[in-house]
N, C-alpha and C positions, 0 to 999 in steps of 0.2 A: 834386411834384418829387422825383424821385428823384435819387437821390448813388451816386457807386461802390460806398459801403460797402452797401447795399442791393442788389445783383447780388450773384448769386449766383454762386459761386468756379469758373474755368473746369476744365473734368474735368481732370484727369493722368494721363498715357499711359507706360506702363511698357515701355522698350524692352530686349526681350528680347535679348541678346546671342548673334547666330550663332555656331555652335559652329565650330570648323577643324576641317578634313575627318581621319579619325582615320586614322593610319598603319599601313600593315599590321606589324605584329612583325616582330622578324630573326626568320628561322628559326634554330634552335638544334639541333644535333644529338641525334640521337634516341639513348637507350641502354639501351631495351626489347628492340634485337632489330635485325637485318640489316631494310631498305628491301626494298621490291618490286623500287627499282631497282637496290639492290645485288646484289640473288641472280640479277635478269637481267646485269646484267655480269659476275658471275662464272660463270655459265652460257655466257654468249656468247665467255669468254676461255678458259671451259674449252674448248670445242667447237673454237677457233681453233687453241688448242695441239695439240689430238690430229689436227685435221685437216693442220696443215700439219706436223708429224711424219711422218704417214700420207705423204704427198706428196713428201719428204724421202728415211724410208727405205724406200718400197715403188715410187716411180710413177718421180719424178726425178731422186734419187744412189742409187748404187751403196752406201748406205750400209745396214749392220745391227747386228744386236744388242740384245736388250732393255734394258738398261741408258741405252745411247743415246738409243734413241726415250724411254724415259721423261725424261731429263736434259733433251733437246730441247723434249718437250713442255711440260715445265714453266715452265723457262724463257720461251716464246714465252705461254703463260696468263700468267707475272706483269707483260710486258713489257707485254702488250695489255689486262690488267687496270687498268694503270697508265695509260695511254694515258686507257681510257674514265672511269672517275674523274678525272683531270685538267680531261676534257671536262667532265663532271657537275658539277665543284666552279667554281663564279664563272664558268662558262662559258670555262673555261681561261684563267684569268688568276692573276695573281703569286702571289695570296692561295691558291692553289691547292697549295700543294708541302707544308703541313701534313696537310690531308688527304689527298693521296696518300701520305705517308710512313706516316700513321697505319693507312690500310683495308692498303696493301700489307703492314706488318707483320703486320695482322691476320689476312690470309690466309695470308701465311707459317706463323704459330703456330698457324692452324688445321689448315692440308693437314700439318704436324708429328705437331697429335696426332691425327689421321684415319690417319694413318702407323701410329703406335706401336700405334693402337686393333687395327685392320688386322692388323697383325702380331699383337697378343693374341690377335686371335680365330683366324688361321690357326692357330698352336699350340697352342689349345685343340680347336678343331675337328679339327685333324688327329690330335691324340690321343686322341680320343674315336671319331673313325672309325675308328683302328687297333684298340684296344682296348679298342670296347664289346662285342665276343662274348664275352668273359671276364667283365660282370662280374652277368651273371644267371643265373649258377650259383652255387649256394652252395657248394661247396666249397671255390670261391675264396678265401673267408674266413672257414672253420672249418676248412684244411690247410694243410699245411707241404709242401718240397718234397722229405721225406726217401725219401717213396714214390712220385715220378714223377720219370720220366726224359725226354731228348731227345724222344723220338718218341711218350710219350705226350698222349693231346688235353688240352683246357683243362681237361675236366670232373677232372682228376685232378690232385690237388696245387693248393695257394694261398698264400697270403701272410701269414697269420695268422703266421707266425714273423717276419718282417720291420716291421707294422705293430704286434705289442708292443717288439722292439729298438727301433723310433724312439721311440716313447712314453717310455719306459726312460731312451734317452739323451738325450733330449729334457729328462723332469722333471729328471734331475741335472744336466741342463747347468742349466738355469733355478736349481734351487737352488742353485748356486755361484753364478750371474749376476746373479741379481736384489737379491739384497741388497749384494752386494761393489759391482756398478754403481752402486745408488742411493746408497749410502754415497760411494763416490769423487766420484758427482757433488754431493752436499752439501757434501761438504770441498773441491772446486774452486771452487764458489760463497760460501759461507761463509767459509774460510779463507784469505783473499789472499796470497800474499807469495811469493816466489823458488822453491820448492818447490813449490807448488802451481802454478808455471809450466811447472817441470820435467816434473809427472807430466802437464798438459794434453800437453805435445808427445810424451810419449811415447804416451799413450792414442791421440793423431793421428796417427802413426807406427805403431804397432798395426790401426789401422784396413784399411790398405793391406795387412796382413800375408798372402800367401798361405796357404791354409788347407795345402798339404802342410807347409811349413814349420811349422804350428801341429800335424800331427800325428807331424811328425817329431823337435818338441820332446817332446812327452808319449813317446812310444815313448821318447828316449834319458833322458829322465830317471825317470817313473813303470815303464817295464817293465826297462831295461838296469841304469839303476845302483840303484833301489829293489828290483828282483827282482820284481817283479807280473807276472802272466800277463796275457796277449791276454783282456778283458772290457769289459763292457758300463760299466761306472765307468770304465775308461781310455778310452772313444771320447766318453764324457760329459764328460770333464774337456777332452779336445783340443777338443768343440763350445763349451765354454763361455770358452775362450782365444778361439776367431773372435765369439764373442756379446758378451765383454766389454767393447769397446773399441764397437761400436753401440750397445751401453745406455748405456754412461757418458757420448756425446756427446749423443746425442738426449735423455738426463735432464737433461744439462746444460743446453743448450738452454731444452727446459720449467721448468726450474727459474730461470732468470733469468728468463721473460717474470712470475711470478706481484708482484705492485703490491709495490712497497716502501712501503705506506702500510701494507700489514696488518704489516708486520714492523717497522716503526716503533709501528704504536699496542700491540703486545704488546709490546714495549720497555720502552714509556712505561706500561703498566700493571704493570711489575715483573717478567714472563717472565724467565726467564734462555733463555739463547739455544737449550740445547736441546729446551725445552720449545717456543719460539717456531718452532721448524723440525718437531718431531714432530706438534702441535697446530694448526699455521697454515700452512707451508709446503706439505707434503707431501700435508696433503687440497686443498689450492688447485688443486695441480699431478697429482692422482689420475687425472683421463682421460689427459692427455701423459704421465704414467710406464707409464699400461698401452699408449700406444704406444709407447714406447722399446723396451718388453719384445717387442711385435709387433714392429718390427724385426730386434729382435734376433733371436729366433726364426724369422723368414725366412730370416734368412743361417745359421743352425746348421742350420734341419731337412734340405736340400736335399744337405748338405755329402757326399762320398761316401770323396773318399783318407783325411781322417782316421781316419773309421771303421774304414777297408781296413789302414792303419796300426796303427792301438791294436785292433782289435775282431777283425780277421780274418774270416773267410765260413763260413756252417755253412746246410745244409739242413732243421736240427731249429731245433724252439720252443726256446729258452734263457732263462726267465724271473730266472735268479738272473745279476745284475749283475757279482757277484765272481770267478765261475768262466767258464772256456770260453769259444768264440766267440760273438758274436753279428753279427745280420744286423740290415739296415737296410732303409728302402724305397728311399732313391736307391740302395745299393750292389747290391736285388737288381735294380732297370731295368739296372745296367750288366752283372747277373751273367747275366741272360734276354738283354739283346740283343746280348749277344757270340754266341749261338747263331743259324745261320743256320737250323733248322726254323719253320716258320711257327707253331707252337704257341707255343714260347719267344715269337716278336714280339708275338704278341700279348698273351702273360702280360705280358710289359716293358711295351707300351703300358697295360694294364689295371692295372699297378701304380704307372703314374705319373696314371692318375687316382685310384686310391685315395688318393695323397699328395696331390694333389691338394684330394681332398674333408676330408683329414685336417689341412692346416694354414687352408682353409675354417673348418671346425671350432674351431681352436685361435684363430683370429682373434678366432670369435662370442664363444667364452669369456672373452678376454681383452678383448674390448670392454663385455661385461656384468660383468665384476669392476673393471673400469673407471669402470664409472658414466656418470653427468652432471655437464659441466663444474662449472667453482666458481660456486658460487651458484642452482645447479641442484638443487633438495631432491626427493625421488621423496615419494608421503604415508609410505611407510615412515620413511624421514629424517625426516621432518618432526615426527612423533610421537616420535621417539627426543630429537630438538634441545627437544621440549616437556618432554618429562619429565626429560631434564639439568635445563634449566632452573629445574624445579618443584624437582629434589633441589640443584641449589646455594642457591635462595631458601629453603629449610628447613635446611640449614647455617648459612647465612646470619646467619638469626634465630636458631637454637639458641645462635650464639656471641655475639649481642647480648645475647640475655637472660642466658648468663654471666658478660657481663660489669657491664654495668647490674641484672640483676636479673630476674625473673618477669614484670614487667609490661612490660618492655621492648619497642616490636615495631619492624618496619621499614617506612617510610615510602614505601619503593620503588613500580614501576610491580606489580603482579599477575603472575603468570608467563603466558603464552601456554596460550592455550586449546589443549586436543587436537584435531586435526585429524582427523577418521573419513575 
């Protein structure tokens, strides 16, 4: 006779729970890069626009004018750009007017700077076709234009007197600008209060200053009432009035974005303040003051009345600053192309790509005296930051053990290995 307890236990079946069906993702917008199907509807509203401009002012009105047809077409691409996006987005529904406000802007700011690029490149290209037969001769630029005339060809005469004047008035403008600028901008940051309100609006005020008016300053006061002759130091001192008021805003600028935590903790370690700005500030903010300086130096190198004003015009090389006229590179493109011979145009073209390749140049310089941003060490740096290091830990301890004794050492971390 068996009993229940003698059966054996019925198996147990384990029910696996079906999964719900899984949902596809919202799409999220993509911000790698324009869609296949954005660049075909920018494609299809470009094409709209030029066609029905075409159709506008050449088939159906009486209308013309390049300016027109371009205004028109553009217009009718952003209308119809608008259009197909609206379509694309929720399949034109409510939720649809962010992303058309958003791609439409986009396109805006883009066909902006497709504009601006556009125009770079016509002005460069167009002066590089005018005056590239000038610049594979070398005379170009180992001559002056004391010994060619009007009607002689390129091969004769060049610019070498004009590309050491800018160099000339250039380093002096800089050395009045660059220390007076970073110094003003230290004291607008550093030192707050009523006065250094005052010199902010002036410096902003300054900004807008026409440059004749800056070399009409210098003429009435450095050559009228001090008695200095027309030189290469008087058209340096009138570039460094238009440079100064670009350095001090753009330092300024850079010199507030650098952490107030570095200037706090050298505070808090005992710095007095100018130590804390020589030491901590100024190399934080070392790449943005060498572009302040490139600013600035854009707007002085180009500059031409001042020059014309304080410097005067001369055909000869004038290496000495304090005597005599000197020349410039903007002042000889305007001195060549007031000449209607076609040699002259083409010397004026060829001299504005020489300035051209020369404030190129002054850029790379000042991008490489510049550096890498803060907290960016080259191995040069880095070895130099080792070996500080090593010499303030042997300070350090020399003045432990004067004070405690011979045996005395410091506890401290080890200095930082040299870096090869």
């Amino acid at each position: 006779m068996t009993t229940t307890l003698d059966k054996p236990p019925a198996p147990t079946t384990t029910v696996v729970p079906r999964p719900e069906p899984l949902q596809e993702p919202e799409e999220h917008r993509r911000l790698g890069g324009p869609r296949r199907d954005d660049l075909l509807a920018l494609g299809g509203a470009a094409t709209t626009g030029l066609t029905l401009a075409w159709l506008l002012f050449g088939q159906l009105a009486p209308l013309s004018g390049t300016l027109g047809f371009a205004v028109v077409a553009y217009l009718v691409f952003l209308l119809v750009y608008a259009v197909l996006v609206w379509m694309d987005a929720s399949g034109g529904g409510t939720s649809a007017g962010p992303a058309v406000r958003d791609r439409l802007l986009t396109a805006v700011l883009g066909s902006a700077a497709a504009l601006l690029f556009a125009g770079l490149v016509l002005v460069i290209g167009f002066t590089a076709a005018r005056g590239w037969h000038a610049l594979p001769h070398g005379s170009f630029y180992t001559q002056d234009m004391q010994a060619a005339g009007p009607l002689d060809p390129v091969t004769v005469g060049g610019v070498k007197h004009a590309v050491a004047g800018t160099l000339i008035q250039i380093a002096i403008a800089l050395t009045v600008t660059i220390p007076l600028g970073i110094t003003c901008a230290v004291y607008l940051g550093q030192v707050p209060g009523r006065f250094s309100r005052f010199v902010r609006t002036i410096v902003e005020a300054m900004t807008a200053l026409p440059s004749v008016v800056a070399g009409l300053f210098v003429y009435a006061s450095w050559i009228l009432m001090l008695g200095f002759e027309k030189s290469g130091l008087a058209a340096g001192l009138a570039l460094s009035v238009m440079m100064l008021p670009i350095v001090i805003r753009a330092s300024d600028v850079v010199l507030r974005l650098v952490p107030g935590t570095l200037t706090e903790a050298a505070e808090a370690l005992g710095a007095p303040r100018w130590r804390t700005v020589w030491h901590v500030v100024l190399p934080s903010a070392r790449s943005g003051l060498a572009t302040a300086v490139i600013l600035g130096t854009a707007r002085g190198i180009g500059e031409t009345s001042p020059v014309l004003l304080t410097a005067g015009a001369t055909a000869a090389l004038n290496a000495d600053p304090t005597h005599g006229p000197m020349m410039s590179l903007p002042l000889a493109v305007f001195t060549f192309v007031r000449s209607p011979q076609p040699a002259m145009i083409t010397r004026a073209f060829g001299t504005a790509l020489v300035l051209l390749a020369l404030v190129l140049l002054l850029f790379s310089l000042a991008r490489v005296v510049g550096g890498r941003g803060p907290g960016q060490l080259s191995p040069r740096q880095t070895r130099r930051a080792a070996r500080r290091s090593r010499h303030d830990l042997d300070r350090f301890e020399a003045a432990a053990r004067a004070v405690d004794g011979p045996t005395a050492t410091l506890t401290s971390n080890p200095a930082p290995t040299e870096v090869d």
